[in-house]
MIPA-269350 format. One line per 3 residues: number of its first residue (from 0); for each residue x, y, z of C-alpha. Coordinates in pm, whole numbers. Layout:
% residues N
NUM) X:Y:Z | ...
END
This chain:
% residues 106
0) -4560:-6656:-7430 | -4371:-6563:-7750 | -4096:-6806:-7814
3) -3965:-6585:-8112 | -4036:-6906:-8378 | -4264:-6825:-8677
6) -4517:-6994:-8886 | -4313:-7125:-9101 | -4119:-7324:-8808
9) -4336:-7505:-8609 | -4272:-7591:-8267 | -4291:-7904:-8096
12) -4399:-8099:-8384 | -4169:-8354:-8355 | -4060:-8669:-8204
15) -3790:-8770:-7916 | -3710:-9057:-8146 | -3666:-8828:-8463
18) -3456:-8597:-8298 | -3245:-8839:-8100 | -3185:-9030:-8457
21) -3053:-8666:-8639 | -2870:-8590:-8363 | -2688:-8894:-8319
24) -2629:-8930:-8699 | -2441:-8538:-8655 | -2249:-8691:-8366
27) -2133:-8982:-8585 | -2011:-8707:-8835 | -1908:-8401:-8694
30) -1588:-8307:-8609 | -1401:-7964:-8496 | -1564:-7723:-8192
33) -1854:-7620:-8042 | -1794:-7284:-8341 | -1803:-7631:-8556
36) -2101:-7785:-8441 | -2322:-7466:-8441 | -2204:-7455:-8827
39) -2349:-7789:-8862 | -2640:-7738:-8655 | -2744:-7445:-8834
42) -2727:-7598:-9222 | -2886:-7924:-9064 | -3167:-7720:-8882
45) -3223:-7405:-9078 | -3122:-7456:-9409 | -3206:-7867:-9501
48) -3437:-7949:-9231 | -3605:-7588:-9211 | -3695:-7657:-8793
51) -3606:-7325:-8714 | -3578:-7033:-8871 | -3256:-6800:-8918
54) -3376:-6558:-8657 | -3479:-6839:-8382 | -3133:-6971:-8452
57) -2935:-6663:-8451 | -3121:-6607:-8078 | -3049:-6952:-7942
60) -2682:-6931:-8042 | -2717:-6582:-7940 | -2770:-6696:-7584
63) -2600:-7019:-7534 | -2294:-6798:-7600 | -2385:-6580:-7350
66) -2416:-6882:-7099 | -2122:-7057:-6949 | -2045:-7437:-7084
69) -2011:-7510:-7471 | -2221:-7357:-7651 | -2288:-7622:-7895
72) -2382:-7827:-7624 | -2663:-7603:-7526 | -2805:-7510:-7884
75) -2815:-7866:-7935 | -3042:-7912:-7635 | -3257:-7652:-7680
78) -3330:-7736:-8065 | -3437:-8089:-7920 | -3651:-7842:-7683
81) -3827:-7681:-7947 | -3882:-7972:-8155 | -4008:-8231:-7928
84) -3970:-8089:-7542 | -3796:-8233:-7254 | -3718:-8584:-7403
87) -3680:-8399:-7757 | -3375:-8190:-7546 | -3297:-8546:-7357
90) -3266:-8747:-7724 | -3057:-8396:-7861 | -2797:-8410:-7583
93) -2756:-8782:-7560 | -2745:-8843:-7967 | -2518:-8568:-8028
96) -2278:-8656:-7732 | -2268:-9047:-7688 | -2061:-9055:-7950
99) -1780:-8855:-7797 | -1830:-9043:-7474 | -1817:-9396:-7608
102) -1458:-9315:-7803 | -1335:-9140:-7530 | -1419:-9457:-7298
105) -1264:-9699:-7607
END
């Protein structure tokens, strides 16, 4: 099954731990909207980290905007996904939004 990453981005080569502690250091430190957050995402992902490549990325937010719900949301998770399956897309979601949830509840 072709997942559309290359070589040069491996995938699932990670760690639930890794991702959750990225992902919860962007949720720290990003503000603005989900168009916000994919802007972060991608420099974080593509460009520094190199865990995808431009085209994977391009695809993902490609299709989470396609899909209802914020689309930030939903690239998050599914960069956790690649990088370290189900609990990689678990750590993603729950790193990038406890933050939110915690100031909302303060």
């Amino acid at each position: 099954m072709e997942t559309g990453m290359t070589s040069s981005s491996p995938a699932r080569s990670g760690t639930a731990p890794e991702v959750l502690a990225v992902f919860l250091r962007l949720g720290v430190t990003c503000f603005g909207g989900p168009i916000a957050h994919i802007g972060y995402f991608r420099r974080e992902f593509v460009e520094r980290r190199r865990w995808l490549d431009d085209e994977t990325f391009t695809d993902l937010v490609g299709l989470c905007q396609f899909l209802p719900g914020p689309a930030s949301s939903q690239v998050g998770f599914s960069i956790g996904l690649l990088r370290a399956g189900w609990l990689g897309g678990l750590a993603a979601w729950c790193g990038f939004t406890l933050p939110s949830v915690l100031l909302l509840l303060a």
